[in-house]
KOLDO-298469 format. One line per 5 residues: for each residue x, y negated, z negated of C-alpha. Coordinates in steps of 0.001 Angstrom, whole numbers, plus 500000, padded with zeros to 6 digits. Layout:
N
X/Y/Z | ...
This chain:
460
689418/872070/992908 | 689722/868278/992349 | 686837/869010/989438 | 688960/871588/987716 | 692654/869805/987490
691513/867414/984539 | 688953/870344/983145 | 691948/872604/982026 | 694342/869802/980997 | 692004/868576/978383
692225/872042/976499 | 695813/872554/975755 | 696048/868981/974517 | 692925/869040/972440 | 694556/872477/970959
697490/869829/969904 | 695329/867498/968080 | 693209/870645/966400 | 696203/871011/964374 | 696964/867307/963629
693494/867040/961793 | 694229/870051/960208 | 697569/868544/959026 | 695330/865483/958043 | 693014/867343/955698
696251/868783/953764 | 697572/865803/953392 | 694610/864750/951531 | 694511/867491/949239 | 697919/867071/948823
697730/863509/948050 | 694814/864203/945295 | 696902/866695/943699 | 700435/864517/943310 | 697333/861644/942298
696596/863853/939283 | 700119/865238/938604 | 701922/862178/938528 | 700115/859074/938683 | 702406/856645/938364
704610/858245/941561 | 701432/858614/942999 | 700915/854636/942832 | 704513/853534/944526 | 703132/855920/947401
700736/853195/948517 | 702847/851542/950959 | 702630/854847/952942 | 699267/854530/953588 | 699039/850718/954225
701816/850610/956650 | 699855/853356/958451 | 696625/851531/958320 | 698559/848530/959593 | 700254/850545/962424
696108/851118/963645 | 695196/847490/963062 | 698062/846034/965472 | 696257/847478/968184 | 693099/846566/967471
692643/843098/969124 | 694048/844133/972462 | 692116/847139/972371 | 688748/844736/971555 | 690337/842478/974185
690769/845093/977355 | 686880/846507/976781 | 685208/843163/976707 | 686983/841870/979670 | 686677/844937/981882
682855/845671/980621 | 681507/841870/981468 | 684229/841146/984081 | 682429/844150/985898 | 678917/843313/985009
677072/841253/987529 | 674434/838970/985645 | 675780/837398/982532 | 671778/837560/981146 | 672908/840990/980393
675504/840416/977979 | 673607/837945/976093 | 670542/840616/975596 | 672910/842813/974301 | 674487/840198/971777
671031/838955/970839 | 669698/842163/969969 | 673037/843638/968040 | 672416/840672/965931 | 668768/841085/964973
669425/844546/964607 | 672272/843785/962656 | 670446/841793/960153 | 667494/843704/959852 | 669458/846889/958634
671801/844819/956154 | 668311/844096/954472 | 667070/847279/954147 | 670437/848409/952677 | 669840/846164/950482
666351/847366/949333 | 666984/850439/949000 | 670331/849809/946985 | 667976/847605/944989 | 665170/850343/944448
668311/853298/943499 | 669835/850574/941240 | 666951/849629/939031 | 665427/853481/938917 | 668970/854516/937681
670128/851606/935887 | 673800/852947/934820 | 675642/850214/933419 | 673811/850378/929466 | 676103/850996/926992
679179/849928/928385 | 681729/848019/926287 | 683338/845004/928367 | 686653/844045/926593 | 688772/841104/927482
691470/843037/929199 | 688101/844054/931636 | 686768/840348/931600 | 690638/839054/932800 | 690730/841652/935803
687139/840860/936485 | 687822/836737/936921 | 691429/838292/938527 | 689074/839043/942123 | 687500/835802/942257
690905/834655/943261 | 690570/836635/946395 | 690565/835549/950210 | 686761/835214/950595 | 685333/832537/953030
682059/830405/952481 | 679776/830956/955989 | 681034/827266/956839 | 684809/828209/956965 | 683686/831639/958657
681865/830267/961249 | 684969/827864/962271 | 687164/830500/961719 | 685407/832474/964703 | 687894/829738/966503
690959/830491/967432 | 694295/828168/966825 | 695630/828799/970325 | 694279/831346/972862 | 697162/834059/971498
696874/833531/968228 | 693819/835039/968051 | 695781/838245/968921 | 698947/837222/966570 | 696606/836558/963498
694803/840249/963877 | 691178/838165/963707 | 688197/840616/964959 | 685590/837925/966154 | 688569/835701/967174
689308/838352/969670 | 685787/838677/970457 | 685339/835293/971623 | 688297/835108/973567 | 687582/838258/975031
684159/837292/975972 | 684968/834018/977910 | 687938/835998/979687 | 685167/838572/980340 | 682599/835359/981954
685772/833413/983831 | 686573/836579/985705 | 682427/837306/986392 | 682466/833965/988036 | 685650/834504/989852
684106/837185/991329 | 686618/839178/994436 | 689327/836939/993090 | 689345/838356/989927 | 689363/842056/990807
693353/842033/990725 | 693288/840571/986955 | 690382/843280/986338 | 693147/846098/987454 | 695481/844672/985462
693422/844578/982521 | 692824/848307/983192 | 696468/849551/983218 | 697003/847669/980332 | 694196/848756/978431
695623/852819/979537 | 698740/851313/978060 | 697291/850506/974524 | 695662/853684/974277 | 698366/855894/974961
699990/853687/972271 | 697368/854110/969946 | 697409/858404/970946 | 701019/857969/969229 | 700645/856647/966183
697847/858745/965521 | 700557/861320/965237 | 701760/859590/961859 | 698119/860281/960384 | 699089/862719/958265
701352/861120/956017 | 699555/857718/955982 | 696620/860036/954687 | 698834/861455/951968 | 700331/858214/950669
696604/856676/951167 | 694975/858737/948674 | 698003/859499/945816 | 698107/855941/945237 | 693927/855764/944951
693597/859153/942693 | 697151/857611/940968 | 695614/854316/940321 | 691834/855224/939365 | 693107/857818/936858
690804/860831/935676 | 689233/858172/932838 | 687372/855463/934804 | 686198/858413/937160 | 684521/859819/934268
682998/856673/932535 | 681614/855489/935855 | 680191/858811/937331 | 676996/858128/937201 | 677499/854556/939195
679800/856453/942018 | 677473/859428/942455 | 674374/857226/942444 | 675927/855027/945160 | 677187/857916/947098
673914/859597/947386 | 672376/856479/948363 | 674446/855934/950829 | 674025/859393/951800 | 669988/858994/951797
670300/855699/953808 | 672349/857297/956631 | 671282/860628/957357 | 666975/859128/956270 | 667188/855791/957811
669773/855941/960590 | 668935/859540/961319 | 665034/858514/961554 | 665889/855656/963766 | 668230/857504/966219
665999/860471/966451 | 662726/858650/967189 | 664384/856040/969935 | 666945/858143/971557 | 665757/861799/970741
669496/862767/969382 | 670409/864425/966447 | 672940/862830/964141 | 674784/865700/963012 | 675585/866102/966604
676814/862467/966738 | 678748/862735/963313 | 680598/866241/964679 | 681203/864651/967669 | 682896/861624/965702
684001/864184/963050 | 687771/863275/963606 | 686872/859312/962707 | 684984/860201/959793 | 688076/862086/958398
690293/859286/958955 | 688309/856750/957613 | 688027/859022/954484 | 692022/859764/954377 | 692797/855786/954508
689598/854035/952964 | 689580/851640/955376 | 686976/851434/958540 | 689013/849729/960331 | 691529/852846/961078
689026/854001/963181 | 687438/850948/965025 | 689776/851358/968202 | 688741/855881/968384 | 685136/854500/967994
685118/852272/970964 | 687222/854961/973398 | 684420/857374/971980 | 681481/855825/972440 | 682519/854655/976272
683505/858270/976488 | 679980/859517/975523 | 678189/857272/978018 | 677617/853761/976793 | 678678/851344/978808
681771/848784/978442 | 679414/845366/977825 | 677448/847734/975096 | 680759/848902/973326 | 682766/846330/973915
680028/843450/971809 | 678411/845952/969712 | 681620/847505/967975 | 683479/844583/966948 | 680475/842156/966464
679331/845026/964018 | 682589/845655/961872 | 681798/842180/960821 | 677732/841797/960541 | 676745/845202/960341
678281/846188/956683 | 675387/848239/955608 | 677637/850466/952764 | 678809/847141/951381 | 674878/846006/951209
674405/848673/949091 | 677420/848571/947295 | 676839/845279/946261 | 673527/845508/945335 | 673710/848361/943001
677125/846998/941520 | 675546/843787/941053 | 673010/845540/938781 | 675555/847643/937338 | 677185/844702/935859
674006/842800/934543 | 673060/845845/932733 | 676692/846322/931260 | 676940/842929/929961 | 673549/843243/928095
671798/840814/930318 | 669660/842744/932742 | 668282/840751/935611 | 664278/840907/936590 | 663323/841538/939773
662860/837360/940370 | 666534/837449/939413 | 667611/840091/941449 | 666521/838872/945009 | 667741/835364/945174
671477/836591/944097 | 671317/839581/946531 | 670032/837327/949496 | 672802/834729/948441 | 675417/837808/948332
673941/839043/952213 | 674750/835343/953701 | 678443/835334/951630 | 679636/839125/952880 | 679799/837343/956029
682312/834862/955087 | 684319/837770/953921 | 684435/839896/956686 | 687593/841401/957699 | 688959/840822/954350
690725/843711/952629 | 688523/844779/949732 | 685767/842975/950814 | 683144/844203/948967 | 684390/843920/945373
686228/839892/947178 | 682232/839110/948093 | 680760/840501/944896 | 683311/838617/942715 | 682504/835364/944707
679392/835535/945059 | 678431/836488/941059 | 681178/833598/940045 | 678536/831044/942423 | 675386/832215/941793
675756/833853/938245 | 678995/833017/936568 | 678168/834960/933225 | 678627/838146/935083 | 681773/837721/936569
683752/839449/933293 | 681718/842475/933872 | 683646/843140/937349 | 686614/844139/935925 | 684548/847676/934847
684531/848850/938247 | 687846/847379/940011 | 688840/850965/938633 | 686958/852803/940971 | 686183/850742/943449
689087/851919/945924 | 686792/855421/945501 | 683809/853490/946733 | 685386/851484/949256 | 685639/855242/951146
681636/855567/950358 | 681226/851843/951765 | 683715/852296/954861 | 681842/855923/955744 | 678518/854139/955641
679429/851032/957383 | 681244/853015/960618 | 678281/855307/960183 | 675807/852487/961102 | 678100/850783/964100
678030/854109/965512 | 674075/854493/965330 | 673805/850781/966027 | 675953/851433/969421 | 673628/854394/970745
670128/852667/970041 | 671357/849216/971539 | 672849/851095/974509 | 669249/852796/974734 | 667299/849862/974514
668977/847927/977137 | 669167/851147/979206 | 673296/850662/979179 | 674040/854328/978250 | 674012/857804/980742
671758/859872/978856 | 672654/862978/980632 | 676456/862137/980024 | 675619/862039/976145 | 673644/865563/976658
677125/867413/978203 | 679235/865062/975843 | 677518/865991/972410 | 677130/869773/973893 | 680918/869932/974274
680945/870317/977812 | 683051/866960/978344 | 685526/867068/975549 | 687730/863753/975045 | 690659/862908/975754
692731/863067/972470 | 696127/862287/974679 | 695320/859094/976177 | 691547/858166/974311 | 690687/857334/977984
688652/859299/980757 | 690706/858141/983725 | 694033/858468/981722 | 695053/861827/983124 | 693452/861964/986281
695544/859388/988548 | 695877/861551/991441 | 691595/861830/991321 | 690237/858981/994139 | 688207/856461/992982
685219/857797/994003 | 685703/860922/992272 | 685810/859560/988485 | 682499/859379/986654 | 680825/856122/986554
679536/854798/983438 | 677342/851732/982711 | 679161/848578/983273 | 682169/850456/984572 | 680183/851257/988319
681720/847992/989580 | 685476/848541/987872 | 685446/851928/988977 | 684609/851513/993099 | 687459/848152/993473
């Protein structure tokens, strides 16, 4: 009977969130139409959406903070979490490279940017985003270090976090017995932050509304039309790249299918499409994933570590922009061209990571270094690039979600048969409290599924 308390608990709440989603995808249409209708209200909408993006962001560190400490702090051999890092990286880099080839072969069969006229109000917005927040890899690599030991939690910094995180994770591994009290704590806390984070996703609805006025209000029906053929081609390449390349990858290592991973992460994908931003859905991808059977270490390194290496969308993005503009400003690049600047712009989206806007801050940067003549030519797609931020952000979380599955796989971190009944529906999540020992308190210890790193957490 134990079995069946949390079994029908699950089902009334999950009935709750149906109709928040559903709420979520009117909002968006809603937003597109006051976009079209009145622009200009449309545009003073956009604090809406931000705040609500920010609202998901505040929880983000602790949330990054709570999984790394209880996945390693419950792992027994440190080797293991340094496999795992080592191969997200390689991994990591590997893919951002073939984004950018195959951005690079759509780009130059397609080539849309001829005929474009590039004015000087386009050439003033265009040197207007070199004056963004990017970082060289120097100042991104130091920046990895925190001020104090909070402030990597007060200054919202993803990898700051991670590092903390991970010697928190080590210190309590060595500790040992000792540190099982701390590793409790960590847990309640962590509960704590979700349920949080269950709230706020209540307010989803109108951030998505605000969210997307203020894009279709700012873009205007115009630069949609001039720059079709440059959105659709980098849509369907990122389209090609994830359902080809990731889907290849996930079906010939793990066996899975990725439509069943994408419906299963259906509710991200929407949310990430209603905001534009990744990021909204960073904390829902690591409660997921740990949810489907990867295990805390996996999760907790793979997820953050990729929201700043593994940009795949933004590969592509900047590689077919990139030759967007050179073709625009009369001065197409050759292939000898091409490759230097794109390798140069690989090592530089690192430096920008966790910057808002990223891609167009990197591209911006990284033409005004390595080929000044073409930063006027940016300015024709700061129009429309909020429209392929949304193509970039998809892609990107697409990746980290693949990228989490195969390295769980590889270093035989993930329940396999927990992924089966997970994917099949048979162990729906926990919209409530994003957790899968957050409603069942009165269950003993024993009783709650293990997963992966959390054996050792879950028998203390």
């Amino acid at each position: 009977m134990a079995a069946s308390t949390p079994e029908t608990a699950p089902t009334a709440k999950r009935d709750r969130t149906h109709y928040l989603y559903i709420a979520v995808i009117v909002a968006v249409a809603l937003g597109i139409a006051v976009g079209m209708i009145a622009p200009d209200f449309a545009v003073e909408l956009k604090p809406i959406g931000t705040g609500f993006v920010n609202l998901i962001k505040m929880m983000i560190s602790p949330i990054i903070f709570c999984t790394i400490v209880l996945g390693i702090g419950s792992v027994r051999k440190a080797a293991k979490v340094g496999a795992v890092g080592g191969i997200a990286l390689g991994y990591f880099t590997i893919m951002s490279l073939v984004a950018l080839g195959i951005g690079l072969v759509v780009g130059n069969i397609l080539d849309p940017g001829t005929g474009l006229a590039v004015t000087d109000a386009v050439k003033d917005a265009g040197h207007a985003q070199v004056d963004a927040e990017a970082k060289d890899t120097t100042e991104f690599l130091l920046g990895i270090i925190p001020t104090t030991f909070v402030s990597a939690f007060t200054e919202g910094e993803v990898l700051q976090t991670l590092l903390i995180a991970l010697l928190a994770g080590f210190a309590l591994q060595a500790m040992g017995n000792a540190g099982q009290p701390v590793l409790r704590g960590v847990e309640h806390i962590q509960r704590l932050v979700f349920r949080i984070l269950g709230m706020i996703m209540w307010a989803a609805p109108v951030g998505a509304f605000g969210a997307m006025a203020a894009v279709v209000g700012s873009a205007g029906v115009d630069a949609l039309k001039d720059l079709a053929l440059l959105m659709v081609g980098f849509y369907i390449t990122c389209v090609l790249f994830v359902f080809i390349v990731l889907g290849a990858l996930l079906r010939i290592f793990t066996g899975l299918n990725i439509l069943k991973l994408f419906k299963y992460l259906g509710r991200e994908f929407l949310l990430i499409l209603s905001t534009s931003s990744s990021e909204s859905a960073l904390p829902r991808l690591i409660a997921k994933m740990e949810h489907m059977g990867v295990s805390k270490p996996v999760v907790g390194i793979t997820v953050p570590t990729g929201y700043s290496f593994n940009l795949d969308g933004t590969m592509i993005y900047m590689t077919m922009a990139s030759l967007f503009i050179a073709d625009a400003m009369g001065t197409p690049m050759s292939i000898g061209e091409q490759i230097p600047l794109l390798l140069f712009l690989f090592v530089a989206s690192k430096g920008a990571a966790g910057v808002t806007g990223a891609g167009l801050a990197t591209l911006a940067g990284g033409l005004q270094s390595h080929k000044p003549a073409l930063v006027d030519g940016i300015g024709l797609i700061v129009g429309i690039d909020r429209f392929m931020s949304e193509a970039r952000a998809l892609t990107n979380f697409a990746g980290n979600a693949v990228a989490t599955v195969l390295i769980g796989t590889w270093t035989k971190e993930i329940d396999r048969e927990r992924v089966d009944e997970v994917l099949a529906g048979h162990l729906p999540f926990d919209e409530k409290t994003l957790l899968d020992t957050g409603h069942d308190e009165d269950i003993p210890a024993d009783d709650i599924p293990e997963q992966g790193g959390d054996k050792a957490l879950a028998k203390a």
